[in-house]
C-alpha positions in Angstrom: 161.8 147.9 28.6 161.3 150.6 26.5 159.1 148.9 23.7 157.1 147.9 26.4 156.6 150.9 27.9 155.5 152.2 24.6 153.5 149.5 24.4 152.0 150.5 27.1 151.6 154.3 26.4 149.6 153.5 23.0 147.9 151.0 25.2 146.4 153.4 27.7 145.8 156.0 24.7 143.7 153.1 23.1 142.1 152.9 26.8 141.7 156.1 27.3 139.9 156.6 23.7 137.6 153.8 24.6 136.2 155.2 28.0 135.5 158.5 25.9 133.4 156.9 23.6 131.4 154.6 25.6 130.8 157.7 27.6 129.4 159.4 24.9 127.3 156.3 23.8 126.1 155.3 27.7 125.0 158.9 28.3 122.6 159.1 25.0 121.7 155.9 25.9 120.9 156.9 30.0 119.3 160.4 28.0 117.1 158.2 26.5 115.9 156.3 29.4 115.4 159.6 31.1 113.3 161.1 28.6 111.3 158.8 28.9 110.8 158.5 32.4 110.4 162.6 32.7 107.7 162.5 29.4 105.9 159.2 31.4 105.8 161.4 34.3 104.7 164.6 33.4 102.4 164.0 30.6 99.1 162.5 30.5 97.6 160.0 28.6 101.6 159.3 27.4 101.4 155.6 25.9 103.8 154.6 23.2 102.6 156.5 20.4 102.4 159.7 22.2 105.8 159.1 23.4 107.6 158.2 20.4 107.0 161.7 19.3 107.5 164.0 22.3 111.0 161.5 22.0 111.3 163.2 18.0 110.3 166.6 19.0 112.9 166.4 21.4 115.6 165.3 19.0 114.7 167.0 16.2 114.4 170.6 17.6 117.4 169.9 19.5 119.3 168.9 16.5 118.1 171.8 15.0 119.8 174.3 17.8 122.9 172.4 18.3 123.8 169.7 15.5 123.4 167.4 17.8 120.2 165.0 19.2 119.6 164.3 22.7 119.0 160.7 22.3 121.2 159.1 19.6 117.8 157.6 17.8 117.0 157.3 14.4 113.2 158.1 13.3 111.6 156.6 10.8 108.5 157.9 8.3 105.8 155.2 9.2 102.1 155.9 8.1 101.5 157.2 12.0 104.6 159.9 12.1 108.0 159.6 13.0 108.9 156.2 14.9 112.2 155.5 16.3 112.5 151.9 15.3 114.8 150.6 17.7 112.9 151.5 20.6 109.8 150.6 19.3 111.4 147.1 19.4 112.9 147.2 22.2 109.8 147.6 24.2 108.9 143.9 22.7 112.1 143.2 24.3 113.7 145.1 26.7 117.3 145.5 27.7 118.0 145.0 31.0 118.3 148.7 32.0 114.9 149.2 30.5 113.7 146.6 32.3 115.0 148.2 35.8 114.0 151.4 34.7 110.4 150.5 33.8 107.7 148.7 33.8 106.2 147.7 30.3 102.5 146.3 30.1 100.8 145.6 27.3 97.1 145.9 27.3 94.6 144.3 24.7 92.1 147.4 22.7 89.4 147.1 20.3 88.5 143.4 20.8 91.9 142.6 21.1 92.8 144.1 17.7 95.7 146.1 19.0 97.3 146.6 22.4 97.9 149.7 24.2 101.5 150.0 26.4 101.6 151.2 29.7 105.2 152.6 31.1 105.3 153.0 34.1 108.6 154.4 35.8 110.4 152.0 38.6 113.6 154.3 39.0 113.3 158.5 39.8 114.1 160.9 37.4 117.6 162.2 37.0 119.1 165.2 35.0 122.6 164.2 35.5 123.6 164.2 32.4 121.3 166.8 31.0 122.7 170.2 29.9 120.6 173.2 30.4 119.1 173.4 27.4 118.1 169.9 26.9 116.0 170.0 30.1 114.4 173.1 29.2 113.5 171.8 26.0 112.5 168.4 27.9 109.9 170.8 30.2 109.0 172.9 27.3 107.9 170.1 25.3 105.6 168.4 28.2 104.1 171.5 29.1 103.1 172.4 25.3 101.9 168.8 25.2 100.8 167.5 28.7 97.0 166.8 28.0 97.3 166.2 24.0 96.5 162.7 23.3 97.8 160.2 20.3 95.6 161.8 17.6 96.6 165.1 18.4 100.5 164.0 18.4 100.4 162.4 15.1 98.8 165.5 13.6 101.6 167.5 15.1 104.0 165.5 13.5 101.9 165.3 9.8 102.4 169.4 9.3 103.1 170.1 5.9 106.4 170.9 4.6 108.0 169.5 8.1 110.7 166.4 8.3 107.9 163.6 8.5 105.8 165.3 5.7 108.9 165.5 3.1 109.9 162.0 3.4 106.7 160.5 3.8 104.2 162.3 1.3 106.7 164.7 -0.8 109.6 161.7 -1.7 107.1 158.8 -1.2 109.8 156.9 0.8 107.4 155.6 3.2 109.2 154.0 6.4 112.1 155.1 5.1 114.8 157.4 7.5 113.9 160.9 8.6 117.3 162.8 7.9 117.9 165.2 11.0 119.0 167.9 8.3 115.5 168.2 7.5 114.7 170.0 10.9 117.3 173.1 10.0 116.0 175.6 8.4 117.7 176.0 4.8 120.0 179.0 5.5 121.6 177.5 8.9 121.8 174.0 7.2 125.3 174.5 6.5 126.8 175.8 9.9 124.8 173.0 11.8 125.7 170.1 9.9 129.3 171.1 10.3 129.1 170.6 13.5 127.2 167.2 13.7 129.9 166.5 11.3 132.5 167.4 13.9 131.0 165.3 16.1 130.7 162.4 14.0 134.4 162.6 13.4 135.1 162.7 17.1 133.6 159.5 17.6 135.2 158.4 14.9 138.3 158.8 16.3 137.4 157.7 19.5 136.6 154.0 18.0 
C-alpha cells in the first residue's frame, strides 16, 4: 500500500507538471491565433506579408520588455524581412484550430505569378489570456500600422542596425534564425536574457 501510494504521489506530480506545461504551450499557441485575428481585424490591407511582421514586431518588442515573446514563434531573415516559418507553412496547411479560427483563401496576382492570402476571421476576438501589456502593445502596433501596406512593412523591418538587418546584410546568414537577443538593447541584454533563461528552465522542468 504504501509503494503505491507513492507511486501515486510522483504520479500526480508528473500529472500535475504536465498540465503546467501544456498550459504554457496552448496559451502561446491560442496567443498566436489571437494575434492574428485582432491584427486581421483592425488593420487594413493585412495579407500575409503584412501580417507576418506586425506578428514580429509584436514578439520582438515584447521580448525586448519582458524576456519573453507573446507568441512562441521563431522568425527567420528571408530576403522580404523577418518570416516566422512555421506559420508561413501552416497556412499551406492548417491545423485544425486554424482552420476553425479562419478562413484562408488564396488568390492568384500578377498573371498568376504569385498568390495573395486572404484571412478572414470565423471566431471573435478574445483577450483571455492576454496580460495588460501584451494588448496594449497588440493596439499600439495596429494603430501605428493600420493603413501601411506590404512595402511599407518590409521597409520597417529592413532598418539598419535592427535584428533583421544584422543577420541578414551584416552576418550574411540569409534565412537563417533572428535571435530574440538582438531586439535588447546592449546594456539590458544581460538582465533580460536571465530571465528568458529562467523561463526556459521552468519549462524545462515542467517536461
Amino acid at each position: 500500500m504504501i509503494g503505491c501510494k507513492i507511486a501515486n504521489k510522483f504520479s500526480l506530480r508528473g500529472s500535475r507538471a504536465s498540465d503546467r506545461r501544456q498550459m504554457l504551450i496552448m496559451h502561446d499557441r491560442e496567443k498566436l491565433l489571437q494575434a492574428i485575428n485582432f491584427f486581421v481585424r483592425n488593420t487594413k490591407k493585412c495579407g500575409k506579408t503584412k501580417l507576418f511582421k506586425l506578428l514580429y514586431f509584436l514578439d520582438f518588442e515584447h521580448f525586448k520588455a519582458t524576456g519573453r515573446s507573446v507568441t512562441g514563434l521563431t522568425y527567420n531573415a528571408w530576403p522580404m524581412g523577418p518570416v516566422p516559418v512555421s506559420l508561413y507553412n501552416e497556412f499551406e496547411a492548417p491545423e485544425p484550430d486554424m482552420a476553425r479560427a479562419f478562413d484562408l483563401e488564396w488568390t492568384p496576382i500578377r498573371n498568376n505569378t504569385e498568390r495573395m492570402l486572404r484571412v478572414t476571421p470565423k471566431l471573435e476576438f478574445s483577450d483571455r489570456h492576454f496580460t495588460a501589456r501584451e494588448l496594449t502593445l497588440l493596439e499600439d502596433l495596429a494603430k501605428e500600422f493600420k493603413a501601411s501596406d506590404s512595402d511599407d512593412m518590409i521597409e520597417a523591418t529592413h532598418l539598419e542596425n535592427k535584428p533583421w538587418d544584422k543577420i541578414y546584410n551584416k552576418e550574411n546568414n540569409k534565412r537563417a534564425s533572428i535571435p530574440y537577443e538582438l531586439a535588447v538593447r546592449p546594456d539590458e541584454v544581460d538582465d533580460v536574457m536571465r530571465v528568458a533563461k529562467n523561463r526556459e528552465e521552468l519549462l524545462r522542468r515542467l517536461r
